[in-house]
N, C-alpha and C positions, 0 to 999 in steps of 0.2 A: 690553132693560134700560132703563129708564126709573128717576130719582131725582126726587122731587119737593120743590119748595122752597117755604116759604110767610114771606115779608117784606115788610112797610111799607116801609122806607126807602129803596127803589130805586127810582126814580119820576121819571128825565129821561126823556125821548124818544127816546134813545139807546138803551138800557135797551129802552123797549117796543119799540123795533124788534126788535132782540135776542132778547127776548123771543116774539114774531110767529115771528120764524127756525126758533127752537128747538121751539118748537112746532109748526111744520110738519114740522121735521125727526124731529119723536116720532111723529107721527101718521104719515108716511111708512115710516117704520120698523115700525109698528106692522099699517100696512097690509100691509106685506112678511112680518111674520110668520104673520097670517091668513091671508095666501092659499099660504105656503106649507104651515100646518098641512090647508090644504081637498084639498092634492094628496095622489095617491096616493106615498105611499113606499114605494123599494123595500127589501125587508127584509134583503137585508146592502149595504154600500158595494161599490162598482164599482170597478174598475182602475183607469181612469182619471180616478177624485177621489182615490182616494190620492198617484199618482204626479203628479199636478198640483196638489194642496195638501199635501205629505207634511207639515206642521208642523198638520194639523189634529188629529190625534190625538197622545198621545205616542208612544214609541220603541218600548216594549214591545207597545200594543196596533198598533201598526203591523205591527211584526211576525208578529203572531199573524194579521190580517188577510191579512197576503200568504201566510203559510203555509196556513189552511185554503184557501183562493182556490186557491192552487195546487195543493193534493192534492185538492180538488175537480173541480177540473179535470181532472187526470189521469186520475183514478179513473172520472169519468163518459165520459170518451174511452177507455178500454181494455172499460169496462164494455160501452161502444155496438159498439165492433169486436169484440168477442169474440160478442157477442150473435148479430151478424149472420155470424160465422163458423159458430158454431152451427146456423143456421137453414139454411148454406147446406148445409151436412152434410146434417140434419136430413132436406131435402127432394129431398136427394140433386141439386144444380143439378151443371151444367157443371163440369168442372174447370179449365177459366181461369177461373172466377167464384171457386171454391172457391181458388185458387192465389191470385188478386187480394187476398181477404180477407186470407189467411193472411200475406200479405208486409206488408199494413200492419198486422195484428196485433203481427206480429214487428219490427216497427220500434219501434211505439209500446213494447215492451220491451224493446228495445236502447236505449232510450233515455229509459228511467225517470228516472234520477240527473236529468238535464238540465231533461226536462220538468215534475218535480215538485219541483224544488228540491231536493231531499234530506228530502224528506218521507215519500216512500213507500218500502219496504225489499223487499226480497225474497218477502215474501210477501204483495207488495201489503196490508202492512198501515199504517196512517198514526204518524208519527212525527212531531209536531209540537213536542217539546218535549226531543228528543234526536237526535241523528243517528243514519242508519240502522246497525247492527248486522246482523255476521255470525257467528253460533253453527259453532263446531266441536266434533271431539274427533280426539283421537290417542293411536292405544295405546301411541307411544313418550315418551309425557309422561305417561301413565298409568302405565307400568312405572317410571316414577321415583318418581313417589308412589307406589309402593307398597312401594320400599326402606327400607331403613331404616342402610342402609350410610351414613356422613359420608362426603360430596364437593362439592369445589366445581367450578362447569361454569361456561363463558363463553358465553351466546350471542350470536347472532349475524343480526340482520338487514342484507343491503346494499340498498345505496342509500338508507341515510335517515340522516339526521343524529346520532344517537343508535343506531350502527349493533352498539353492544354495549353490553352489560351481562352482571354477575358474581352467579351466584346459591351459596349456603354451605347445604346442610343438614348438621345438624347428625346424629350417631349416636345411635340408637334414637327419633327421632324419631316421631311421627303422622302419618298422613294432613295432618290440617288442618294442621299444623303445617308440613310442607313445602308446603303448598297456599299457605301464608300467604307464605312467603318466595317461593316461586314467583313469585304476583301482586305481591312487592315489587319483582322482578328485570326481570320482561314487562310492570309498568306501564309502562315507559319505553317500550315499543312499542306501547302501548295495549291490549293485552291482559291481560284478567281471565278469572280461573275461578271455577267453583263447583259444588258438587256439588249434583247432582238425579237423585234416587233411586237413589243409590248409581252414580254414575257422574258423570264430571266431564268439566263442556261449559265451553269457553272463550268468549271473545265477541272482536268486534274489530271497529274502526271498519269500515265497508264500503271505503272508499279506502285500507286497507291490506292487502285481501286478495289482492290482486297480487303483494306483496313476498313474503306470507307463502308463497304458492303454492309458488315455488322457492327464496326464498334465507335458509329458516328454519333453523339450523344452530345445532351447539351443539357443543363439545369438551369434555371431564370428564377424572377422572384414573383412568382404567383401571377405574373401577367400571359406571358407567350408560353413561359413552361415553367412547371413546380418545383418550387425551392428544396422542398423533402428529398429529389433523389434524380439521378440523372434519367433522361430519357432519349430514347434513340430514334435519332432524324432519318425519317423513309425516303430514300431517293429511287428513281428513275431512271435508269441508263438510257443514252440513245439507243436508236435502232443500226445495228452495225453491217456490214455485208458482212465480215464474218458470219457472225452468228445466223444471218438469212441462208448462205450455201450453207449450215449445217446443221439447218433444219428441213433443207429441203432435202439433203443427202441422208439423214437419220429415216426419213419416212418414203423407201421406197416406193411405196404404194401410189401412194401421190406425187411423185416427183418428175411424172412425163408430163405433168398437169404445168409444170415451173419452166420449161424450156425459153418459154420469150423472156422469162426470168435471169435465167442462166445466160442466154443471149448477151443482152444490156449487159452482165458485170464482165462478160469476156470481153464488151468493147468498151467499159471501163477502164478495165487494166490495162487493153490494146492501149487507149487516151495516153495512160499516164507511162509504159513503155517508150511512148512517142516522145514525150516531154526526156524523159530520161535519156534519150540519143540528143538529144539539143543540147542536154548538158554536158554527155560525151564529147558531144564538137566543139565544146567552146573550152574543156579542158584540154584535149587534143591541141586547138589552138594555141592554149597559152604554155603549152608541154614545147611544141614546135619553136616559140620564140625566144625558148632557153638553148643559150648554146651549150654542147655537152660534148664529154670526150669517147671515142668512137669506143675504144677497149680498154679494158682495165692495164692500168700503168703509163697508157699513155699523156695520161695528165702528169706524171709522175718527171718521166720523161723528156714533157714541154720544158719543165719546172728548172728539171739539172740542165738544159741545153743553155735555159737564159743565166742560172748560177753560174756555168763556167763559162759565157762568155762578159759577163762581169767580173768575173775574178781575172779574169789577163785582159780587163780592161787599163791595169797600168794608173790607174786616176787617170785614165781620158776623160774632159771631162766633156767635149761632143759624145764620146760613146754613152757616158753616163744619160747625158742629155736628151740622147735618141731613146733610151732605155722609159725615160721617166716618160715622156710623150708618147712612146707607145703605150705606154698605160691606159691612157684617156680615148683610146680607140678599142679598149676590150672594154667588150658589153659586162655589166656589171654578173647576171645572171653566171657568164663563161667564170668567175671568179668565185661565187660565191660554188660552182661545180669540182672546180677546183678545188677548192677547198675541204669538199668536202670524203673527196680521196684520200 
């Protein structure tokens, strides 16, 4: 960023030194930013400038950064180990080569939540803009909507802090109707319903499906469920790819039987890989239309060039004038970068 000034009345010796300075120090800068437009750049930001300048971007696209970064990463490690599990089938190698594979397959998805931030979900799909979700159903929450008897039920999750909640339906109620109070009772445990295609799938944060597992219970009044004592709601987990690669990798026996199997989820991931360089490009893009400074201090540097040529501005108040007007031609981005040095 460079501002240019043009006055008469400044004209000690002092001044042209000053002057001499600043102009070394434009030209310096300017050579910095030549040479670094002549390098090759690479096309998304690395790990290690974010986490070593995190004030370079703001908060949000910081964020989105570290989340594609990291479901990229995962995706492309599960993708590489499965691949070569594949092949080892495939070509029918050794069984300590095929076992070898298989154990670090199965690590890398024992340990998804961790590796990927909470980006990728159960069906190794990416979630960058919500936490993962886990889809159920249960036919003993399905036989309640489909009452139409008035009762009220307490349920019950433990171990969490909001470990009940009181749901009312009302008699001769709806479907959607009891659907609605339902999801007013089990938002408080983060669960939602909704019906798809005539059937009603819940959803629920992934780090609650643990509680839900076994300590999902509920007590009614002698209608849907008995008043005597709580009873616990049997749910259904969907079918996850996870859990399909590691059942097929637990039972070597049968797992060269699963290859068109294993196939389809490698060009899954490929899919959703694919989708993730689109979003690479589009923050590349909007990385590219922030103006930045080339090396550290030289924002510093811009900063004292324009202080001291305000200061022996004298109350010029053209030079003042030029100063304020250049303003309104730096991009808003080049300041808020600025600033951030």
């Amino acid at each position: 960023m460079s501002v240019k000034f043009h006055t008469n009345k400044i004209s000690t010796s002092k001044t042209d030194t000053v002057t001499l300075t600043q102009q070394s120090g434009i030209e310096t800068l300017r050579r910095t930013q030549t040479q670094k437009s002549n390098r090759s750049t690479a096309t998304f930001p690395d790990q290690p400038l974010i986490s070593s300048c995190p004030l370079r971007y703001n908060v949000q696209l910081n964020q989105q950064l570290t989340s594609v970064q990291q479901a990229y990463r995962y995706l492309m490690n599960v993708e590489r180990q499965l691949s070569h599990y594949y092949h080892a089938q495939e070509q029918e190698k050794s069984s300590p080569l095929i076992q070898q594979q298989a154990n670090k397959l199965l690590s890398l998805l024992h340990q998804r939540s961790e590796l990927s931030g909470g980006t990728v979900d159960r069906q190794l799909q990416v979630e960058l803009t919500r936490r993962p979700k886990v889809d159920f159903t249960s036919n003993d929450l399905d036989n309640l909507l489909q009452q139409s008897t008035g009762e009220t039920l307490l349920f019950s999750v433990s171990g969490t802090k909001n470990k009940m909640t009181a749901v009312k339906f009302a008699e001769q109620s709806t479907l959607k109707q009891r659907l609605l109070q339902l999801n007013k009772g089990l938002g408080r445990f983060g669960i939602h319903g909704q019906l798809r295609h005539d059937q009603t799938v819940f959803s629920v944060d992934e780090s609650q499906r643990s509680l839900l597992n076994n300590h999902f219970s509920a007590r009614g009044e002698g209608h849907g469920y008995p008043k005597e004592q709580f009873t616990q709601i049997k749910l259904q987990l969907e079918s996850a790819a996870e859990q399909h690669i590691q059942q097929i990798v637990a039972n070597p026996a049968t797992a060269k039987n699963h290859l068109d199997e294993i196939q389809n989820l490698l060009d899954k991931i490929t899919q959703q890989l694919r989708q993730l360089s689109t979003n690479k490009e589009k923050v590349h893009s909007r990385i590219s239309g922030m103006s930045t400074f080339s090396q550290p201090g030289s924002a510093l540097l811009a900063a004292q060039i324009l202080t001291e040529k305000l200061s022996h501005a004298d109350n010029n108040y053209s030079t003042l004038s030029q100063a304020i007007s250049g303003q309104d031609n730096v991009h808003s981005a080049t300041v808020k970068n600025l600033l951030c040095y």
